[in-house]
C-alpha positions as a printed NumPy array, in Angstrom:
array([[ 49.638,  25.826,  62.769],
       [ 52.716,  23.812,  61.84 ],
       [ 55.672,  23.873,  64.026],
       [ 58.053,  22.104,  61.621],
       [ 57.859,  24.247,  58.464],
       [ 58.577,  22.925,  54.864],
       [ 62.279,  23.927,  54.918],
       [ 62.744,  22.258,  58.396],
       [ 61.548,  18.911,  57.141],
       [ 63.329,  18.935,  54.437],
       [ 66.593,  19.527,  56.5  ],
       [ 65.68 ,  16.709,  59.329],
       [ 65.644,  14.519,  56.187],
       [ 68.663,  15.547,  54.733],
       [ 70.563,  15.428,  58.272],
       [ 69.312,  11.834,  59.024],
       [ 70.98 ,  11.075,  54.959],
       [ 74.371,  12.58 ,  56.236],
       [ 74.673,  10.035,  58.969],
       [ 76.235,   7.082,  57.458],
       [ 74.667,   4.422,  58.837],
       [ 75.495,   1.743,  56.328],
       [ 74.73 ,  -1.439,  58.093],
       [ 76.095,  -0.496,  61.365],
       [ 75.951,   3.485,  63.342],
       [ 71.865,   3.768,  63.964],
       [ 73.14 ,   4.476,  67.446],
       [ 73.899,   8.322,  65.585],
       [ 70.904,   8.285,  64.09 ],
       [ 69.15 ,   7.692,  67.404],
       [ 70.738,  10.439,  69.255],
       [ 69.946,  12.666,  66.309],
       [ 66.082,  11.707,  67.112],
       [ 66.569,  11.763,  70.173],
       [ 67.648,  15.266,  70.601],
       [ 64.797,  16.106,  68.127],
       [ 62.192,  15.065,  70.118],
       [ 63.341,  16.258,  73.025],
       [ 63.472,  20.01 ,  71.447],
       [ 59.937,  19.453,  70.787],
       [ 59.161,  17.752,  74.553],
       [ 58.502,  14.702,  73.709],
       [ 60.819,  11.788,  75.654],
       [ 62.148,   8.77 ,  73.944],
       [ 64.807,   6.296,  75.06 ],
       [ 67.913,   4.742,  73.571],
       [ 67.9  ,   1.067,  73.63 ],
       [ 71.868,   0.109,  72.954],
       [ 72.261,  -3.394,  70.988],
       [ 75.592,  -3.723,  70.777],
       [ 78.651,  -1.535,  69.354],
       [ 77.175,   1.273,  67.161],
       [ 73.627,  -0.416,  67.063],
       [ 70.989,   0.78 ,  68.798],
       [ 67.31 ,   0.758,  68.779],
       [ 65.065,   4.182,  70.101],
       [ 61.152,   3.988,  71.162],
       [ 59.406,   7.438,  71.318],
       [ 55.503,   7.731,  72.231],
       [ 53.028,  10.404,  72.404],
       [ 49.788,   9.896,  73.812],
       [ 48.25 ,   8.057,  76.786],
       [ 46.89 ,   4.321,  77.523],
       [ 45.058,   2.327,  74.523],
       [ 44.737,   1.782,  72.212],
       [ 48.521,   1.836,  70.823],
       [ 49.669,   2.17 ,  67.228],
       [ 52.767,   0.882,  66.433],
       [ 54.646,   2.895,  63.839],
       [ 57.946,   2.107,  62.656],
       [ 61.092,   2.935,  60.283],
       [ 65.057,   1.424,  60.255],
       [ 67.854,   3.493,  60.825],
       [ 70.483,   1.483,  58.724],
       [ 71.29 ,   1.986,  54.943],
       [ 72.683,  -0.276,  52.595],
       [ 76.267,   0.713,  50.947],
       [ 76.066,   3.046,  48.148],
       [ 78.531,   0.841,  46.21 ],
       [ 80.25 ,   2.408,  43.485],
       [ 81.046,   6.218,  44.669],
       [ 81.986,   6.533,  41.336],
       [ 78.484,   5.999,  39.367],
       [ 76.9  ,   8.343,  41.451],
       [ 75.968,  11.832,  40.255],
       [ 76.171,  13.607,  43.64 ],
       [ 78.088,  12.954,  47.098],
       [ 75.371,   9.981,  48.456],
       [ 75.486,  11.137,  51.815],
       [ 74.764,  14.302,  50.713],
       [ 71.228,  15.019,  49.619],
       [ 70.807,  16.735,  46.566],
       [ 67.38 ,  18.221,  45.073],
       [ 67.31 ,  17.925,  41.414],
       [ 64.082,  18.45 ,  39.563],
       [ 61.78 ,  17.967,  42.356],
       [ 63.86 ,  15.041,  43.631],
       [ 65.44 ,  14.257,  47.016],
       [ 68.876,  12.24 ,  46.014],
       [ 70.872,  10.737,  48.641],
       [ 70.946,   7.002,  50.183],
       [ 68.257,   6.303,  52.389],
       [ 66.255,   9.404,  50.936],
       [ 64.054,   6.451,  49.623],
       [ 64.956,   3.287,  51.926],
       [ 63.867,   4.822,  54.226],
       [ 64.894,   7.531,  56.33 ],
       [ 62.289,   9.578,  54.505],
       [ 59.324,   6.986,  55.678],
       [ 61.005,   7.512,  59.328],
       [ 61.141,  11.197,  59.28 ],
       [ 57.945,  11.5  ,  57.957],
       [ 57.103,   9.315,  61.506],
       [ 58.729,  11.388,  63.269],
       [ 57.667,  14.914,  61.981],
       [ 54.475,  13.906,  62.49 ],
       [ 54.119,  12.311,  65.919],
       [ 55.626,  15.944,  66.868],
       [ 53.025,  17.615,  65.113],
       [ 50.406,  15.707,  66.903],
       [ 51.819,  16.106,  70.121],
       [ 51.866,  20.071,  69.619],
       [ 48.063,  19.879,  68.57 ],
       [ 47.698,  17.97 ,  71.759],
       [ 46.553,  14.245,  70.244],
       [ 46.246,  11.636,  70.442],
       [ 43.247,  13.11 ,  72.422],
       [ 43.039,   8.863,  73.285],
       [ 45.84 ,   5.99 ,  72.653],
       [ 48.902,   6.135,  72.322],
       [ 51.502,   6.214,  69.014],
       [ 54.342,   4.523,  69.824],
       [ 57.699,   4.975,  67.367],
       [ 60.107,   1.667,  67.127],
       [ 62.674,   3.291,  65.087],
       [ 64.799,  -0.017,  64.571],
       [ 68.549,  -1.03 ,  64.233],
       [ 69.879,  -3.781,  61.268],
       [ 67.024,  -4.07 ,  59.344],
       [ 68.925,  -4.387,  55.902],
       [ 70.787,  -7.656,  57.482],
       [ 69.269,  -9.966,  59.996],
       [ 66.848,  -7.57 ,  61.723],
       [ 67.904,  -7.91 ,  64.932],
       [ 66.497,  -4.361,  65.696],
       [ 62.644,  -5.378,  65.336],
       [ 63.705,  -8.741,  67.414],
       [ 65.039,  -6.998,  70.264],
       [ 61.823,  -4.872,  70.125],
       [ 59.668,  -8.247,  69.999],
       [ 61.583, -10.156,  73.008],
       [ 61.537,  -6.741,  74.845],
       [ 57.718,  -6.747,  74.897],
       [ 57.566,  -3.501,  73.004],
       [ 54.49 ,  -4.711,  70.917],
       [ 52.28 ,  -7.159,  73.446],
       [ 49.832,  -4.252,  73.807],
       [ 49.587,  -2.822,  70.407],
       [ 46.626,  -3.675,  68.326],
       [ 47.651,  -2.049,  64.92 ],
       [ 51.514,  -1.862,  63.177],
       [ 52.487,   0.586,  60.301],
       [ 55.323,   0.172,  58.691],
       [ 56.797,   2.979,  56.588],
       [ 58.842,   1.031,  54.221],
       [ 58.751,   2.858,  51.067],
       [ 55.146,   1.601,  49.017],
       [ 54.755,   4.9  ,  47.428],
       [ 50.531,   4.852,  46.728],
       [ 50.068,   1.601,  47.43 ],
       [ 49.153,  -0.336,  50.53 ],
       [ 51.027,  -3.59 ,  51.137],
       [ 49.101,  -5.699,  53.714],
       [ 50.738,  -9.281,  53.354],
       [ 54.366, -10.388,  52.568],
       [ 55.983, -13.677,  52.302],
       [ 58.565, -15.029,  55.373],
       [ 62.286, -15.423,  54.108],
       [ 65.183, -17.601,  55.703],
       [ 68.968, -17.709,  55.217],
       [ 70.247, -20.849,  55.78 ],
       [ 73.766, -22.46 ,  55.434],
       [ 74.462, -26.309,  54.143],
       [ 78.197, -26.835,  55.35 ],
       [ 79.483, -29.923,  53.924],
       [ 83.206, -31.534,  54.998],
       [ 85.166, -33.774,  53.374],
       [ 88.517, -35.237,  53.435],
       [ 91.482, -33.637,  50.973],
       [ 93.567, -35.837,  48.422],
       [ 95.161, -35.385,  45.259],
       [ 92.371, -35.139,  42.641],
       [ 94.038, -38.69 ,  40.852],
       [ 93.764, -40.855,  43.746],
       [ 89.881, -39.094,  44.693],
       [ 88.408, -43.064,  46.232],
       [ 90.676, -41.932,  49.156],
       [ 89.185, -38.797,  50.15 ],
       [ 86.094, -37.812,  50.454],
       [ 84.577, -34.91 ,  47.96 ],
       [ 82.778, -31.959,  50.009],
       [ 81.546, -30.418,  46.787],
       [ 79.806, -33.683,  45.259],
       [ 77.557, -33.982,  48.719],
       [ 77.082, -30.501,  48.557],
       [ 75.274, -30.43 ,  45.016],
       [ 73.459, -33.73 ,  45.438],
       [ 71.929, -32.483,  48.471],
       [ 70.633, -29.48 ,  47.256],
       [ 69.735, -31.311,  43.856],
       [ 67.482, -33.362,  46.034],
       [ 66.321, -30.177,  47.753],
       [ 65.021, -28.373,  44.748],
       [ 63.511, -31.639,  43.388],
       [ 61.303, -31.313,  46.536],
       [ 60.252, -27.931,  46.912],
       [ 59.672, -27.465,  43.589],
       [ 57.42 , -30.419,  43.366],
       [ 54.193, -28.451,  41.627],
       [ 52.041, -30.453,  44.24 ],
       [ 53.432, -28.616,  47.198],
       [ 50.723, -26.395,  48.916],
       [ 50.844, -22.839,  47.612],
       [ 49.209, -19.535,  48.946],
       [ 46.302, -18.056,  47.027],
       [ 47.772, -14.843,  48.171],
       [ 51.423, -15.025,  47.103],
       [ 51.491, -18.09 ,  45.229],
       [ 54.329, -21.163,  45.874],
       [ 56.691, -20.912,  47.786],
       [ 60.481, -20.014,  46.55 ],
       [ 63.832, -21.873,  47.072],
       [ 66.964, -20.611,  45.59 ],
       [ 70.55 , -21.628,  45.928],
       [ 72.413, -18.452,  45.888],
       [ 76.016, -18.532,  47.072],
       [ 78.156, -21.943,  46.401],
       [ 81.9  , -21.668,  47.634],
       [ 84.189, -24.879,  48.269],
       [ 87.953, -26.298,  46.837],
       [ 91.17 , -24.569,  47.353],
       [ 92.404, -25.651,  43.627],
       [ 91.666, -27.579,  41.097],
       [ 93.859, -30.803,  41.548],
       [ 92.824, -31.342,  45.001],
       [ 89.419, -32.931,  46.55 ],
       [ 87.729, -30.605,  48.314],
       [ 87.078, -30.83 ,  52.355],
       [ 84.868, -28.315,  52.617],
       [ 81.975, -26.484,  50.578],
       [ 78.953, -24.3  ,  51.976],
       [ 75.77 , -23.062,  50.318],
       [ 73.744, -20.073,  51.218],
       [ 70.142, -20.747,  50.547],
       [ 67.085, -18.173,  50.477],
       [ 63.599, -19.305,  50.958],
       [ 60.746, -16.998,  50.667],
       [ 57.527, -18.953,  52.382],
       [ 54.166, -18.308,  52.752],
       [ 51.324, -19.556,  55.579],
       [ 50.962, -23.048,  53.418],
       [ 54.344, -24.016,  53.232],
       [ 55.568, -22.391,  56.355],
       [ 59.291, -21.922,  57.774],
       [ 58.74 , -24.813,  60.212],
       [ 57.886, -27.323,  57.06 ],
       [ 60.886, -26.646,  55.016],
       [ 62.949, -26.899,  57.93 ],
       [ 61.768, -30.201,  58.885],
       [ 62.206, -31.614,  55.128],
       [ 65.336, -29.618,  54.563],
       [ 66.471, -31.846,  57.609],
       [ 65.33 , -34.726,  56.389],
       [ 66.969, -34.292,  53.369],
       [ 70.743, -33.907,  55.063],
       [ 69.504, -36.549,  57.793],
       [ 68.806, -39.427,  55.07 ],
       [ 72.052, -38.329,  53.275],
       [ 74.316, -38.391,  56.509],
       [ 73.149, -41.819,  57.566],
       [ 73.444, -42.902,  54.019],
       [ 76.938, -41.745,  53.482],
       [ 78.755, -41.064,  56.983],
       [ 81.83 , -42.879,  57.526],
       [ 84.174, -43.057,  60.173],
       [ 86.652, -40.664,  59.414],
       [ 83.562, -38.187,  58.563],
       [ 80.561, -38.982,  60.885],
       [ 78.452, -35.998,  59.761],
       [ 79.16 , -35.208,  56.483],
       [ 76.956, -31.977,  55.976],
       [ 75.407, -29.537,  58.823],
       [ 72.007, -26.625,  58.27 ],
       [ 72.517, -23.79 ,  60.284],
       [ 69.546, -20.629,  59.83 ],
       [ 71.064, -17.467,  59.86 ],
       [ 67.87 , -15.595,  59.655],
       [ 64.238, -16.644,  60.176],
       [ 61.283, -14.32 ,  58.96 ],
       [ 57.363, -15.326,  59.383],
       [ 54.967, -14.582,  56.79 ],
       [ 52.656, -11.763,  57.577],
       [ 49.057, -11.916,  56.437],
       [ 46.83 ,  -9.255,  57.173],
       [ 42.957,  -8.756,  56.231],
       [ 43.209,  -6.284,  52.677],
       [ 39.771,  -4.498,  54.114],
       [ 40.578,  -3.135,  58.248],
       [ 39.558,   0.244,  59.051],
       [ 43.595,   0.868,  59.306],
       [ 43.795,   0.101,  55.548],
       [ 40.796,   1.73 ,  54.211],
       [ 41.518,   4.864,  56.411],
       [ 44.996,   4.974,  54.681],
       [ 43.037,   4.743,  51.431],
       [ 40.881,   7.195,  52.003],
       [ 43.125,   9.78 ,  53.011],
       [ 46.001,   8.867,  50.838],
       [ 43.386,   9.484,  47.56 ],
       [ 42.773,  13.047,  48.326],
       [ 46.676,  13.112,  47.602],
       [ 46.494,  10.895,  44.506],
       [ 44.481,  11.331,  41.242],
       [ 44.983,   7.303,  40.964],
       [ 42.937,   4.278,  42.835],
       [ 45.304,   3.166,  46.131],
       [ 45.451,  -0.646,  45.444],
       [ 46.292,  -2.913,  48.26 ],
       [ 48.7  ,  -5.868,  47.431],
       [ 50.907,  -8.263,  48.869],
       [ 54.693,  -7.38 ,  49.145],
       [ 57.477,  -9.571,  47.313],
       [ 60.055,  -7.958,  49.906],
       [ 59.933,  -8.569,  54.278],
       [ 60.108,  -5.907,  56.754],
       [ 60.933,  -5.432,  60.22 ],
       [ 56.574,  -6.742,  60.456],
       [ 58.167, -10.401,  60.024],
       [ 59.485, -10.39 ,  63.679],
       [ 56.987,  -7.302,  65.109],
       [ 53.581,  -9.451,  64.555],
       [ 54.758, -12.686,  65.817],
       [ 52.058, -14.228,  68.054],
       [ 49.457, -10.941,  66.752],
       [ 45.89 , -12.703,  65.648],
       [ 44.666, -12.745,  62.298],
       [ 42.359,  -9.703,  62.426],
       [ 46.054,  -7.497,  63.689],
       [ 45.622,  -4.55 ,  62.778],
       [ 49.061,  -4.332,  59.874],
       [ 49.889,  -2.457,  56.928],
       [ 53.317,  -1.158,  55.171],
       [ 52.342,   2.136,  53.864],
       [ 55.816,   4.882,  53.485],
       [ 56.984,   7.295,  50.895],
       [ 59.224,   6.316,  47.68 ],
       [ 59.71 ,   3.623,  45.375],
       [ 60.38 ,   0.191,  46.285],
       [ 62.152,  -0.091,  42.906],
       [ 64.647,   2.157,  44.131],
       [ 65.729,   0.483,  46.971],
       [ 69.436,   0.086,  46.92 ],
       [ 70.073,   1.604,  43.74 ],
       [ 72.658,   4.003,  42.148],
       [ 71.134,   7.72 ,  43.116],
       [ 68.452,   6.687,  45.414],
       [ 66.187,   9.489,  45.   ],
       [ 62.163,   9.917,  46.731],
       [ 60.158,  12.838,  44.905],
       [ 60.188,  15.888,  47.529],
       [ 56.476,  16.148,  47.003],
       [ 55.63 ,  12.741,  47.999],
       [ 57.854,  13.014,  51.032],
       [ 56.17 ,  16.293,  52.514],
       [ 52.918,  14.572,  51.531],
       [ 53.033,  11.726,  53.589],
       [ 53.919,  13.598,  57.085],
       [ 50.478,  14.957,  56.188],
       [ 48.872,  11.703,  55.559],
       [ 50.263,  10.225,  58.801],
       [ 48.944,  12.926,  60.735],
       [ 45.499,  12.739,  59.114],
       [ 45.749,   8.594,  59.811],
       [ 46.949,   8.7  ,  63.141],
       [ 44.234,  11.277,  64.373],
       [ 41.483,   9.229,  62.834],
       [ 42.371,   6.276,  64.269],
       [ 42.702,   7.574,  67.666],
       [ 39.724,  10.201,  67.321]])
């Protein structure tokens, strides 16, 4: 017997999509899960980040093993009220769909978490193990959430990680690292006639990254079987005050997606070798250190074996819900697993399995089909009792 019927689940959903948490207030959505589990007598705990942001841990069960199971609490900004057909903090059901934003990414993957650990814990299971909820703060920027949980020891003693990022029926078991990084480049200001007496922040700016994408997109770099080469894109250049004046300053923001071949490490040691050759080459004395690499973020590949028990459990169960075959790929996006399975051996347990659509992430009425949702509390309840059985 349930004790969260169909309209109740529905409504924790659509609660957790009236909280705006758009890059900032998970600490609201953690008390609201809070106070839900603690209806239903299971304890959790509030871990404060800082300001609005915090992180919560819940856990059913005793002893190991442990399952780590996990969902963010942030949203991205709905952008343009205007474009949307209904209120997006407001979730609307229109012909059989759930529309609000985070219905899909993903406060529907961590409800579904959440509904289900407290269905578990009513049946009385895990009858062995323990599941252990890391419902996580800022994973749409930086994910300092999952790397609080990391350097707070939350996962040395798991053996197995699900992620419920929305994969809809599929099973994503590998996904390439990404890192933000920032080229500042300085310069010295003159009147654009007289430019040999200043010093253009722009022109080292675009050599350096010329020279950049020259060498990581040399076709002889080493590439992943899995994912294929690895990706470096230039995405944000900003520099100049006006148009008759050298520039002093300039900055790019970069984005590189690696993979286990051509890891983070490597492009950060030729990246710097890059701005190292072109500082000693062209510092002078009024501008020692022409250009500076700062990482704003720094995300591991994850690379997981396609055939564990975790997987094929999730496949099995997830096809009596599916007339199609559940493939198991490699993801093109990262998740809060990037910081979670640092240091975890190759045979970790891993695999990013949620409700919804990852092609409607961040879009104009987000919407997750209300069938799928309800289905997957019932898939993570058959899952989690199998593996702990």
């Amino acid at each position: 017997m349930t004790v969260i019927n169909t309209e109740e689940r529905i409504q924790i959903l659509a609660d957790l999509v009236a909280i705006q948490s758009v890059n900032d207030n998970e600490t609201e959505v953690a008390q609201y899960l809070n106070n839900l589990f603690e209806k239903h007598n299971i304890s959790s705990t509030i871990l404060h980040i800082s300001g609005n942001r915090s992180n919560l841990v819940a856990e059913i069960g005793t002893g190991s093993p442990v399952i780590a199971v996990t969902g963010h609490m942030d949203v991205v900004d709905s952008g343009n009220l205007t474009a949307w057909d209904s209120d997006p903090f407001t979730m609307t059901e229109k012909h059989g769909n759930l529309f609000g934003r985070g219905t899909n990414d993903m406060k529907s993957g961590l409800a579904a978490l959440v509904i289900s650990m407290i269905e578990l814990n009513h049946a009385g299971k895990p009858t062995k193990g323990t599941i252990r909820l890391l419902a996580t703060a800022g994973e749409e920027v930086g994910e300092s959430g999952s790397r609080a949980f990391f350097e707070n020891g939350y996962m040395e003693d798991a053996s197995a990680l699900l992620v419920a990022e929305p994969s809809g029926f599929n099973i994503g078991h590998a996904q390439k690292g990404s890192m933000d990084l920032k080229i500042i480049s300085k310069g010295i200001t003159v009147h654009s006639s007289i430019p040999k007496l200043g010093y253009n922040a722009i022109n080292s700016l675009i050599n350096v990254i010329s020279e950049a994408n020259k060498t990581f997109s040399d076709p002889n770099n080493p590439k992943s079987e899995l994912f294929g080469p690895m990706d470096f894109n230039a995405d944000v250049i900003t520099g100049g005050t006006q148009v008759n004046s050298i520039p002093d300053y300039a900055e790019a923001e970069i984005n590189v997606r690696t993979v286990p071949e051509y890891n983070n490490e490597m492009v950060l040691t030729e990246l710097n070798k890059i701005i190292s050759r072109y500082n000693s080459r062209y510092a002078t004395e009024a501008v020692p250190v022409p250009l500076m690499l700062e990482v704003l973020m720094n995300e591991l590949p994850v690379q997981a074996q396609a055939d564990s028990k975790f997987i094929n459990y999730a496949r099995e169960i997830a096809t009596t819900f599916s007339s199609t075959t559940i493939p198991v790929l490699p993801l093109s996006g990262i998740t809060d697993a990037s910081n979670l399975v640092r240091d975890k051996p190759s045979d970790f347990l891993f695999l990013v399995f949620g409700p919804g659509d990852a092609r409607q992430a961040h879009v104009i009425n987000e919407h997750i089909s209300k069938d799928m949702y309800l289905e997957f509390i019932e898939i993570y309840i058959q899952l989690f009792s199998k593996m702990l059985d």
